[in-house]
MARTOR-241392 format. One record per residue (C-alpha): residue in three letters; x, y, z; residue number from 1. Coordinates in Angstrom, 3 decimals, always signed. Layout:
+------+----------+----------+----------+-----+
! code !       px !       py !       pz ! pos !
+------+----------+----------+----------+-----+
!  ala !        X !        Y !        Z ! NUM !
...
+------+----------+----------+----------+-----+
This chain:
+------+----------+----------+----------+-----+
! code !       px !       py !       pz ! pos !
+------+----------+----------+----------+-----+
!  unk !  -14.491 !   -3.522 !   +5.099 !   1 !
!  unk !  -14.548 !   -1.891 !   +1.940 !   2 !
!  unk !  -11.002 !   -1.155 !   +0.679 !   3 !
!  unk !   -9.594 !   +2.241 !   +0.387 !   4 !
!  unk !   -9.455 !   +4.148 !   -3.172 !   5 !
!  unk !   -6.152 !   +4.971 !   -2.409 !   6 !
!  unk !   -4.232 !   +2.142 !   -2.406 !   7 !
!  unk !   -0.949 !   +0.739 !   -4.333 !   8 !
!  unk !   +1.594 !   +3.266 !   -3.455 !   9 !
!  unk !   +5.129 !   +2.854 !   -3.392 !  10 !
!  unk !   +5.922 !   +0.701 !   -0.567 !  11 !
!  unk !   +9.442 !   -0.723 !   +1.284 !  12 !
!  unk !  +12.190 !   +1.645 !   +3.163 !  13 !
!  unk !  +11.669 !   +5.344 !   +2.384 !  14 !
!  unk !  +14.759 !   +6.752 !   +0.475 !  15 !
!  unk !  +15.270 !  +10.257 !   +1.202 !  16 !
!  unk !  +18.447 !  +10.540 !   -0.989 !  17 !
!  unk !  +16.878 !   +9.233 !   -4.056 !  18 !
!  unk !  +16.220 !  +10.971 !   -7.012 !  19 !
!  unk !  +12.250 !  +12.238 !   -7.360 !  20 !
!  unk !  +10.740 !   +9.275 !   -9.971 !  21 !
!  unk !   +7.635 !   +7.355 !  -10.303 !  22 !
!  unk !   +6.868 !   +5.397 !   -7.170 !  23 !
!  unk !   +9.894 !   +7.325 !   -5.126 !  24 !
!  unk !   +9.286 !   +7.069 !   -1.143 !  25 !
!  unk !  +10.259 !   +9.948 !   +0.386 !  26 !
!  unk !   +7.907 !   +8.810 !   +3.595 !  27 !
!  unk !   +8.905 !  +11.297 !   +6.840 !  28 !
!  unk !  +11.854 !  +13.294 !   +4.426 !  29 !
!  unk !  +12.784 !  +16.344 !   +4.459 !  30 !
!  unk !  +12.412 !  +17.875 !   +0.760 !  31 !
!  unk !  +11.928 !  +21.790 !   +2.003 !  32 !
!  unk !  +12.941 !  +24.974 !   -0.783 !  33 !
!  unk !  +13.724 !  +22.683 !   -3.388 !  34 !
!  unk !  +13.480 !  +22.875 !   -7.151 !  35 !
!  unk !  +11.444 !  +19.665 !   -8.531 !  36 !
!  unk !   +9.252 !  +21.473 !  -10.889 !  37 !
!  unk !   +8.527 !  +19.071 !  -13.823 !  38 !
!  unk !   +9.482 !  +15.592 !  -11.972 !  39 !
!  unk !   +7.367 !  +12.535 !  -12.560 !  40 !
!  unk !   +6.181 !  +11.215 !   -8.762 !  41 !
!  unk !   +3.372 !   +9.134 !   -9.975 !  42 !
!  unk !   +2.534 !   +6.871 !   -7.497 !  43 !
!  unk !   +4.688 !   +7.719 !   -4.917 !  44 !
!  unk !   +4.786 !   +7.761 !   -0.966 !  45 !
!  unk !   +5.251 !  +10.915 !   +0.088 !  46 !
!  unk !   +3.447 !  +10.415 !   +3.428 !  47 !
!  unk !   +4.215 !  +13.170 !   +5.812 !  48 !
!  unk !   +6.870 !  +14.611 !   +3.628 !  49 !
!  unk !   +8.155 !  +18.399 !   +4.568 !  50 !
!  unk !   +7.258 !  +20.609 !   +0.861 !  51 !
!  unk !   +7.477 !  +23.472 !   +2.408 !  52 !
!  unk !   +8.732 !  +26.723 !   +0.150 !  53 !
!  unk !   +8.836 !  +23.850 !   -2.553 !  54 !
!  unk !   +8.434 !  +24.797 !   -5.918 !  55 !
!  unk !   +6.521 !  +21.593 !   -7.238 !  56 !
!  unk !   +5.200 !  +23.513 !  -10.579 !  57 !
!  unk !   +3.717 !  +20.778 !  -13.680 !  58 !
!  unk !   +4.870 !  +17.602 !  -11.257 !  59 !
!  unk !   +3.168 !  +14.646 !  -12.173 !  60 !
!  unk !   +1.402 !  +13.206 !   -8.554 !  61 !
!  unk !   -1.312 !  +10.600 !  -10.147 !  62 !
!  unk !   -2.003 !   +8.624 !   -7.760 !  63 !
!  unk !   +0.637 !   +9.466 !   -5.302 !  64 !
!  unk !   +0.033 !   +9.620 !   -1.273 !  65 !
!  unk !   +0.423 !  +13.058 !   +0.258 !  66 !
!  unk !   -1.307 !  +12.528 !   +3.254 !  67 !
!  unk !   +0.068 !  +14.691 !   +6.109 !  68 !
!  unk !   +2.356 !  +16.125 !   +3.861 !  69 !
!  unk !   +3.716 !  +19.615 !   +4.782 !  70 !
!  unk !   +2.842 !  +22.417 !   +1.874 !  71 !
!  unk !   +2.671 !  +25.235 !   +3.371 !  72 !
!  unk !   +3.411 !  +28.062 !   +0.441 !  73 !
!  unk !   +4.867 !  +25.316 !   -1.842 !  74 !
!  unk !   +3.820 !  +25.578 !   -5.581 !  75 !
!  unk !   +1.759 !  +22.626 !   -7.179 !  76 !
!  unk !   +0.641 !  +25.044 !  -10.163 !  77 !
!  unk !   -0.335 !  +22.687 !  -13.106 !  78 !
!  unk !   +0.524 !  +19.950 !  -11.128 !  79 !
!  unk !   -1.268 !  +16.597 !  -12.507 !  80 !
!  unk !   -3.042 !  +14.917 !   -9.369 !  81 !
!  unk !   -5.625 !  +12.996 !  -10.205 !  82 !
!  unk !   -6.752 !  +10.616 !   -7.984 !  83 !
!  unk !   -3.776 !  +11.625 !   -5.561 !  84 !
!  unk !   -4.223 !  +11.343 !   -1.638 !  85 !
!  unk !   -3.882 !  +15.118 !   -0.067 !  86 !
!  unk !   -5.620 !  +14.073 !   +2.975 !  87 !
!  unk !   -4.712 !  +15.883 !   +6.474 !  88 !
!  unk !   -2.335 !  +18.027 !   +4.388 !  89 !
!  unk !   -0.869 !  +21.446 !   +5.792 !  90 !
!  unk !   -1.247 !  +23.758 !   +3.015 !  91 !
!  unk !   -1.220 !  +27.054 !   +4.266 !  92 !
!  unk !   -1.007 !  +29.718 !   +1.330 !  93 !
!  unk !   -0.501 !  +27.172 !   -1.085 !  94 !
!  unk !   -0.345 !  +27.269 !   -4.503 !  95 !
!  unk !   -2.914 !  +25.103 !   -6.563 !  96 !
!  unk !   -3.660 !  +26.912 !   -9.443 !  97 !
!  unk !   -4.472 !  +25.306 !  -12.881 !  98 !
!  unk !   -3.827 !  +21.926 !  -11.025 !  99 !
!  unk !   -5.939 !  +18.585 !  -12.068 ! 100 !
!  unk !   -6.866 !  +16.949 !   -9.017 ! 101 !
!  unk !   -9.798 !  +14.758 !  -10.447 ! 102 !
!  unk !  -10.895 !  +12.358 !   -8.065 ! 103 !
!  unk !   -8.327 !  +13.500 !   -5.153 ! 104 !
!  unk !   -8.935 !  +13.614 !   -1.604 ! 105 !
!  unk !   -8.163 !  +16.609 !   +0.503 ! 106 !
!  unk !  -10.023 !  +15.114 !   +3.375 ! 107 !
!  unk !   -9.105 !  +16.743 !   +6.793 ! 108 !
!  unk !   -6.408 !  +18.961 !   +5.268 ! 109 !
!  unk !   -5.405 !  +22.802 !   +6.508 ! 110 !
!  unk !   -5.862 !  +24.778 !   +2.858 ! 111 !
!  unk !   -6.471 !  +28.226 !   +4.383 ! 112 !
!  unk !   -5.602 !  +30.841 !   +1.552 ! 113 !
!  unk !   -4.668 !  +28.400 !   -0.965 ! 114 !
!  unk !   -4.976 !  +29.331 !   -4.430 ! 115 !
!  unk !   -6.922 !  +26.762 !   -6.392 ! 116 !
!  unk !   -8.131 !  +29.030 !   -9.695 ! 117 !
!  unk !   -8.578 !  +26.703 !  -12.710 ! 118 !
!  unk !   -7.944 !  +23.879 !  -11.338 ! 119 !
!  unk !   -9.280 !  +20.940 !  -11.995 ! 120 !
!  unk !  -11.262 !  +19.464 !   -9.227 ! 121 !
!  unk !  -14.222 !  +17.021 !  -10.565 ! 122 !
!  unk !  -15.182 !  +14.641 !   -7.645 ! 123 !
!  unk !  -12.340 !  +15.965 !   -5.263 ! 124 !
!  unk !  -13.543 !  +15.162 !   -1.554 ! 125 !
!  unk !  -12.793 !  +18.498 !   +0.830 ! 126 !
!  unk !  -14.798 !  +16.824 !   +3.552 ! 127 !
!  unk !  -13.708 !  +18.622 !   +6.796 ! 128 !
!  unk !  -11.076 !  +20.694 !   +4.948 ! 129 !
!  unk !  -10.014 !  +24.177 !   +6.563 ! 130 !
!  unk !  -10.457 !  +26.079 !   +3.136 ! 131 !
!  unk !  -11.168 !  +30.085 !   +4.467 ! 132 !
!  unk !   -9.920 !  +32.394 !   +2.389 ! 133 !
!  unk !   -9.602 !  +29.901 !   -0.560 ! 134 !
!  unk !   -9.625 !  +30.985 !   -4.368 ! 135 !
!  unk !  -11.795 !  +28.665 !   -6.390 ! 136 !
!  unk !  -11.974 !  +31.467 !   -8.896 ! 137 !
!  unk !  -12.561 !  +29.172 !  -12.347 ! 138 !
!  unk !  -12.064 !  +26.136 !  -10.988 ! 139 !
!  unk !  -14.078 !  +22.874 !  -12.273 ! 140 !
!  unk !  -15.958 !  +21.887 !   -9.187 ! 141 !
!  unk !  -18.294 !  +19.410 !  -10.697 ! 142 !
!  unk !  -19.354 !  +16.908 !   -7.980 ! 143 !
!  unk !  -16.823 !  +18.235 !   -5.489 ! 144 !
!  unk !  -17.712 !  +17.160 !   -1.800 ! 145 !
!  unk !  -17.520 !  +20.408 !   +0.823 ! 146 !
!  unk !  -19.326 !  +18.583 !   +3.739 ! 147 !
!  unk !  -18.731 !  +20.000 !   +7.412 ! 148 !
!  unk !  -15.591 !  +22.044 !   +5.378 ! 149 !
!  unk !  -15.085 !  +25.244 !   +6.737 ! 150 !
!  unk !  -15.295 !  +28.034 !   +3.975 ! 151 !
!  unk !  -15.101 !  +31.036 !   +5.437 ! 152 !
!  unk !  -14.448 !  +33.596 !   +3.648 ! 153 !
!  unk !  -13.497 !  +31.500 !   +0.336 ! 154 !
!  unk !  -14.362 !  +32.498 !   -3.374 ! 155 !
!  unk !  -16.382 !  +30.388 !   -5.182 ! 156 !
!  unk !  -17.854 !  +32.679 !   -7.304 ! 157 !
!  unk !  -16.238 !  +32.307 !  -11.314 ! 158 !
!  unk !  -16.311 !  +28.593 !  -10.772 ! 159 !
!  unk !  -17.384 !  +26.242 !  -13.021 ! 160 !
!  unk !  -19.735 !  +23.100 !  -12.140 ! 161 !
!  unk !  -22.416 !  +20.982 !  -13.799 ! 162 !
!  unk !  -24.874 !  +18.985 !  -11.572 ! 163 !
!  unk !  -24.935 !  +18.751 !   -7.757 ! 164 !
!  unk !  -22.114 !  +20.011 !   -5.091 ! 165 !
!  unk !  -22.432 !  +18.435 !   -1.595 ! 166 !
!  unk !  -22.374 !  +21.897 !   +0.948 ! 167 !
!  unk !  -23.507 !  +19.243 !   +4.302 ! 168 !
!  unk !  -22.377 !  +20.932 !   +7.220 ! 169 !
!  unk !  -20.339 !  +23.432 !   +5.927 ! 170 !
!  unk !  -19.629 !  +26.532 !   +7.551 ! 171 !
!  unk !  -20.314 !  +29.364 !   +4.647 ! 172 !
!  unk !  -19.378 !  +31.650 !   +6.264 ! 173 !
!  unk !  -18.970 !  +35.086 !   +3.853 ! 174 !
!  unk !  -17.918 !  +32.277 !   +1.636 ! 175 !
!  unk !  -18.389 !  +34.278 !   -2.283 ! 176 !
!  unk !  -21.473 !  +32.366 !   -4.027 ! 177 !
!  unk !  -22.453 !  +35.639 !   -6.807 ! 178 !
!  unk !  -23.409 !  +34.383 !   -9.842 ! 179 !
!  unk !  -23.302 !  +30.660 !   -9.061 ! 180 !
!  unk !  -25.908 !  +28.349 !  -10.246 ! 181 !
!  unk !  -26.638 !  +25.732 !   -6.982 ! 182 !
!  unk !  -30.171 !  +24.880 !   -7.502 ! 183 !
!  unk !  -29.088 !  +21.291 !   -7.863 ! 184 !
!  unk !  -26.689 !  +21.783 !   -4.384 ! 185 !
!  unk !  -26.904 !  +18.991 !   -1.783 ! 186 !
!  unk !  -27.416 !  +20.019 !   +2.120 ! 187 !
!  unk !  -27.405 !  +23.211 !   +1.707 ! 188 !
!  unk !  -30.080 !  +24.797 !   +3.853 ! 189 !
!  unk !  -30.808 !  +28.570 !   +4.761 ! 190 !
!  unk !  -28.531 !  +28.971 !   +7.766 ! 191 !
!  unk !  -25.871 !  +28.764 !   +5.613 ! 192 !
!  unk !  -27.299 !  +30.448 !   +2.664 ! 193 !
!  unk !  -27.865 !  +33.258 !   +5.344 ! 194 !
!  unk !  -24.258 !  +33.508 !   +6.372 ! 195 !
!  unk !  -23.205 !  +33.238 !   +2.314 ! 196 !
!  unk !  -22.648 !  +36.376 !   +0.233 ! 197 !
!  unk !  -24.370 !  +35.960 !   -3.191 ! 198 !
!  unk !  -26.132 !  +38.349 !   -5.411 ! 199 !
!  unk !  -29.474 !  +38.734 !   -7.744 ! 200 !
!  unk !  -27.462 !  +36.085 !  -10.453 ! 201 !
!  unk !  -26.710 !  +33.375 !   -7.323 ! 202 !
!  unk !  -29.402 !  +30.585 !   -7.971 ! 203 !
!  unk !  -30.288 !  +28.247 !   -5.132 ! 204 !
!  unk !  -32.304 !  +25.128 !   -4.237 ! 205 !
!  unk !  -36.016 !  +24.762 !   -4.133 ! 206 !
!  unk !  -37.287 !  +26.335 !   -0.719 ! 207 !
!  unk !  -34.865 !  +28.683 !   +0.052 ! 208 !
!  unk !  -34.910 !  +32.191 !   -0.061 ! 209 !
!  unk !  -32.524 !  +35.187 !   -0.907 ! 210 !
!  unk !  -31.479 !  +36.870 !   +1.927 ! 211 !
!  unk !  -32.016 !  +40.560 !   +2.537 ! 212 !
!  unk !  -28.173 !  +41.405 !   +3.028 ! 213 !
!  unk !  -26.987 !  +40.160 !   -0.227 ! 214 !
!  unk !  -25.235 !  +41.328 !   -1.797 ! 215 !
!  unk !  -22.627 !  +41.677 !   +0.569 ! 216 !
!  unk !  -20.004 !  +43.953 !   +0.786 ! 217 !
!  unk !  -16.697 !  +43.535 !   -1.395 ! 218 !
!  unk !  -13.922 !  +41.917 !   +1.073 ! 219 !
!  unk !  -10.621 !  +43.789 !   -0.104 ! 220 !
!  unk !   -8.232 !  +41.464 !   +2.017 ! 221 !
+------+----------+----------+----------+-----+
């Protein structure tokens, strides 16, 4: 079996009472409206810790394992996460803005209205993420996966990406695509182009076709 890419994370008894550090483990705590902005968790467990209402604004997470962490409306803005586990997070109306999650894995997680402009996102992993209503408004998606994510209704259109984005299975729909160049897009195929809004600039792959109702109408919620 071929071992996992997230892998040497803090490990023994989870401290709730400790002070946030590199490799803390706050596993299962309770860590709601706090103020940690700034605090160096690189490489820590924070497996199924409550963030909620958490302002979490320029913390270091490199590395660090979030998965089924709770951060719903917590703050990550500028937040350094590269290669950091987000997996099966709850991140309702998070946000994510101007954070670098290079290499990070949001696989499974609930990210419905979070706020991810500017970030940082080259080869994050949002297979079978719940991302409608999601701002990706100039964010770096360079060789970000999206496959079987559910995008409805998200804005793509502003971001920035060189080379191919992986769309297999994903639910597009309304999802903004105007101006966005995705002729080198991976499984994307005209059902979901259909249910996309893009516009006269949107460029897609080789043997698909623009469809009649673009472009769509402006979505003011």
């Amino acid at each position: 079996m071929a071992a996992s890419p997230f892998t040497g994370y803090a490990q023994g008894a989870a401290d709730c009472k400790s002070s946030a550090g590199p490799e803390t483990n706050w596993q299962d705590c309770n860590k709601r409206l706090l103020m940690l902005g700034g605090s160096d968790l690189e490489g820590s467990n924070l497996t199924n810790t409550d963030f909620t209402l958490t302002d979490l604004r320029g913390v270091t997470l490199r590395s660090a394992n979030l998965e089924k962490a709770t951060l719903m409306r917590a703050s990550l803005a500028g937040a350094i996460a590269d290669k950091a586990n987000f997996s099966r997070v709850e991140a309702y109306r998070g946000n994510f803005s101007d954070i670098s999650a290079e290499g990070a894995s949001f696989v499974g997680s609930e990210l419905q209205r979070t706020d991810f402009s500017r970030a940082r996102l080259t080869g994050a992993d949002f297979e079978k993420a719940e991302l409608g209503r999601a701002n990706f408004n100039k964010a770096v998606l360079t060789g970000v996966r999206f496959s079987m994510a559910n995008l409805s209704r998200a804005n793509l259109s502003g971001a920035v990406f060189e080379g191919p984005i992986e769309f297999d299975r994903a639910f597009l729909f309304l999802t903004r695509i105007e101006g966005l160049d995705l002729s080198a897009a991976t499984g994307l195929e005209q059902e979901q182009v259909d249910l996309a809004c893009g516009d006269a600039a949107t460029k897609l792959p080789a043997g698909l076709v623009v469809p009649s109702k673009w472009p769509c109408p402006t979505d003011d919620d």
